[in-house]
Legacy VTK file of the C-alpha trace (Angstrom):
# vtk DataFile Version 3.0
C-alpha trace
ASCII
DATASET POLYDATA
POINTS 114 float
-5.205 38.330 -7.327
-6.020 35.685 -9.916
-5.114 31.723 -8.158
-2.050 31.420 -11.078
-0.012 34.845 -10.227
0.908 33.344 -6.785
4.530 35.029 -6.258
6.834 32.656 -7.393
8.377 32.417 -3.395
5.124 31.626 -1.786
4.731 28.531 -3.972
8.453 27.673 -3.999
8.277 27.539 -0.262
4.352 25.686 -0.096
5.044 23.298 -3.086
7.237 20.539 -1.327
4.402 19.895 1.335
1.588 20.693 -1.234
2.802 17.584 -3.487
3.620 15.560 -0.668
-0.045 16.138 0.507
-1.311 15.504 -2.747
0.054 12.215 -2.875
-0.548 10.877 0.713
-4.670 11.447 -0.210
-3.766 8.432 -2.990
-1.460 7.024 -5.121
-1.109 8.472 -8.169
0.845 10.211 -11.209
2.807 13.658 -11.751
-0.163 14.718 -13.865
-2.716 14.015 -11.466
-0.706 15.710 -8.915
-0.610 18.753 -11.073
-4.432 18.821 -11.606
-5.234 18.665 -7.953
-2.511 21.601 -7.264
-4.787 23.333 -10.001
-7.683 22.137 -8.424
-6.621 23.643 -4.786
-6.208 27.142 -6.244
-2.555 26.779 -6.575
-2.552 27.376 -10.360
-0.781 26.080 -12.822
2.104 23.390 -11.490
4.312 22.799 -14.848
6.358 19.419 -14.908
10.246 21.327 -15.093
8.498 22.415 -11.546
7.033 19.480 -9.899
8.913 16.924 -11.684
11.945 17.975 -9.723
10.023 17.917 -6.286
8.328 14.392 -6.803
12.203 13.263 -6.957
13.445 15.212 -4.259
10.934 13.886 -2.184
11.650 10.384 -3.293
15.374 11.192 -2.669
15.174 11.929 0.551
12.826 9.130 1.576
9.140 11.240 1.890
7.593 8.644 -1.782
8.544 5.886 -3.214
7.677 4.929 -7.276
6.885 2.277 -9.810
6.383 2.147 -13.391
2.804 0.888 -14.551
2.332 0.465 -18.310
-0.784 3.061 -19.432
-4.019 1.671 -20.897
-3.500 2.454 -24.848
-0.827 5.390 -23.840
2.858 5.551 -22.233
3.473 4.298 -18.793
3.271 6.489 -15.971
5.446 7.094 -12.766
2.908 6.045 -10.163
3.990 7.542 -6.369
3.336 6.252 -3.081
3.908 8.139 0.307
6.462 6.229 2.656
5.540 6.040 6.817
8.353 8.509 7.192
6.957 10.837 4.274
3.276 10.923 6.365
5.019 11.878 9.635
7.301 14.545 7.932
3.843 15.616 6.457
1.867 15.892 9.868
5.119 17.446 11.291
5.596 20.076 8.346
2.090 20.725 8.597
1.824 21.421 11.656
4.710 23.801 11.535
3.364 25.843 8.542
0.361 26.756 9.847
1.800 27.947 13.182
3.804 29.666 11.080
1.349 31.598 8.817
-1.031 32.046 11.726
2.589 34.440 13.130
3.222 35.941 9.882
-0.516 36.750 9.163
-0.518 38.332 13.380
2.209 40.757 11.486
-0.215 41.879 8.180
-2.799 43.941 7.798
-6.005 42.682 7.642
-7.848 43.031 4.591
-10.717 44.625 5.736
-8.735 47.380 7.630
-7.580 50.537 6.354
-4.180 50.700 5.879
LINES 1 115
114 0 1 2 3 4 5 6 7 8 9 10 11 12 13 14 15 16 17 18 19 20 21 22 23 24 25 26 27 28 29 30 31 32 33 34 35 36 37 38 39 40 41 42 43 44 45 46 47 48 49 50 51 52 53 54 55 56 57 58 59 60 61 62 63 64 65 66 67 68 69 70 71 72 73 74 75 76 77 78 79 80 81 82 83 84 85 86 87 88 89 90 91 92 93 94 95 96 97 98 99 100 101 102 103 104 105 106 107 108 109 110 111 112 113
């Protein structure tokens, strides 16, 4: 399966914790974000999609934002992860992958016949 035909729930449920990883490695911008989703496999990450979870996140504490003016170019929404936003990150991750390493003790492996 090609990285950008993900089914639209697996990413929906990954994204949240994706971006908010994304943005604890550095400080940066939506677009930036979006590239290293790419980057990571995830495919394509448009901006009515993660434009909406960079706020959410912000909303409920996980980033916080400031305008910068852009060199030559628009400014850009720079985002920061809070002290609660890298806890709720180590806790969420933590949680995921127990819970794939269950849900993957349910499927098939790939190598065996069905």
């Amino acid at each position: 399966m090609p990285d950008d035909n993900w089914p639209g729930e697996w990413l929906r449920a990954v994204l949240p914790l994706c971006v908010l990883a994304a943005v604890a490695a550095e400080e940066t911008y939506g677009y930036a974000v979006a590239q290293r989703l790419q980057a990571a496999g995830l495919g394509t990450v448009k901006g009515g999609t993660l434009y909406p979870v960079l706020n959410r996140l912000e909303e409920e504490g996980f980033l916080t934002s400031s305008w910068r003016e852009g060199a030559g170019g628009p400014g850009r929404k720079y985002f920061t992860v809070t002290a609660a936003g890298a806890e709720h990150l180590a806790d969420r991750t933590s949680a995921w992958q127990s819970f794939t390493e269950r849900a993957e003790g349910l499927l098939p492996s790939a190598r065996s016949p069905r």
